[in-house]
C-alpha positions as CSV (number, residue, x, y, z in Angstrom):
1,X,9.3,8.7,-13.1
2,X,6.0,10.3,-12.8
3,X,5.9,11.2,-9.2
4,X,8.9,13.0,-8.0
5,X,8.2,11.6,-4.3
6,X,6.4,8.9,-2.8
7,X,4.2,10.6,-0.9
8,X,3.4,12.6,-4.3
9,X,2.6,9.0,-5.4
10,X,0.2,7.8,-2.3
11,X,-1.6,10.9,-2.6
12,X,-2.5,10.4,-6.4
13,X,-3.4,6.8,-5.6
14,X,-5.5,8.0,-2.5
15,X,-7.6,9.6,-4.9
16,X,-8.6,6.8,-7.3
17,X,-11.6,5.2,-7.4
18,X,-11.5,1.4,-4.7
19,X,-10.4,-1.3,-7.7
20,X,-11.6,-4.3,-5.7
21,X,-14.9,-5.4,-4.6
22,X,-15.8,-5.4,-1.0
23,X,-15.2,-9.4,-0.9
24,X,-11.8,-9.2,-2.2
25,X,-11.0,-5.9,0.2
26,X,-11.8,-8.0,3.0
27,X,-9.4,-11.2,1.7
28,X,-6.5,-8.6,1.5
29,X,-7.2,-6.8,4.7
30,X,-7.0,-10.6,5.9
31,X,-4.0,-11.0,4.5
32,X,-1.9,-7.9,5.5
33,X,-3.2,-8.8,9.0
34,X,-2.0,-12.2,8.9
35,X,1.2,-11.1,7.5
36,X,2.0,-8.4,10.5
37,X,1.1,-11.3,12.8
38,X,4.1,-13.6,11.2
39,X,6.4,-10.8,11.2
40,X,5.9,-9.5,15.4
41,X,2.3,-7.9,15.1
42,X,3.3,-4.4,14.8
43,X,2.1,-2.0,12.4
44,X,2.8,1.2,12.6
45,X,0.3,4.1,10.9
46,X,2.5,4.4,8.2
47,X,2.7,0.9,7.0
48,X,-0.7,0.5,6.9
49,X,-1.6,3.3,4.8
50,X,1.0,2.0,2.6
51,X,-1.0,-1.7,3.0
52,X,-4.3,0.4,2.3
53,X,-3.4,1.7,-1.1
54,X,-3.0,-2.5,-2.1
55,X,-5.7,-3.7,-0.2
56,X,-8.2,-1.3,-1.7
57,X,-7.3,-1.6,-5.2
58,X,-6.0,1.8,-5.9
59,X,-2.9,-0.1,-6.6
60,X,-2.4,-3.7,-8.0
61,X,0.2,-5.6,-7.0
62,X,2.7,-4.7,-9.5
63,X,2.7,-0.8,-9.2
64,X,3.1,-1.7,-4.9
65,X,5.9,-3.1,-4.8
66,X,7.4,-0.8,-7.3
67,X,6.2,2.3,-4.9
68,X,7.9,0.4,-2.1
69,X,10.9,0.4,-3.6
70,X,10.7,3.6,-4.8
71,X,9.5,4.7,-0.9
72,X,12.2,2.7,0.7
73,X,15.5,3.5,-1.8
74,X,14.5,7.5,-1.8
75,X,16.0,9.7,0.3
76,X,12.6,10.8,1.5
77,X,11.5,7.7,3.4
């Protein structure tokens, strides 16, 4: 594993260049928000940082969801 936490692992991402054009940012900010609203419409700071890092680009779909688990199976949180 090259991050040895996930907050380690947002940070690095943070700092890449966005990876999607502004068109497609805006589709996937549509689409998290449309998402929260079918699962209670609450978001909390956290989770959309987390829904940033996708929605930007500085991490494609694949490498999410494998941050995710790694967030959410870590003792860290």
């Amino acid at each position: 594993m090259k991050y040895k936490t996930a907050q380690a692992w947002k940070r690095a991402a943070m700092q890449r260049p966005q990876g999607v054009s502004d068109v497609e940012m805006v589709r996937r900010k549509q689409q998290a928000c449309d998402h929260v609203l079918q699962n209670g419409g609450k978001a909390s700071g956290d989770i959309w940082e987390d829904y940033m890092l996708y929605i930007t680009g500085r991490m494609e779909e694949e490498e999410y969801q494998s941050y995710l688990l790694f967030k959410h199976s870590s003792v860290e949180g």
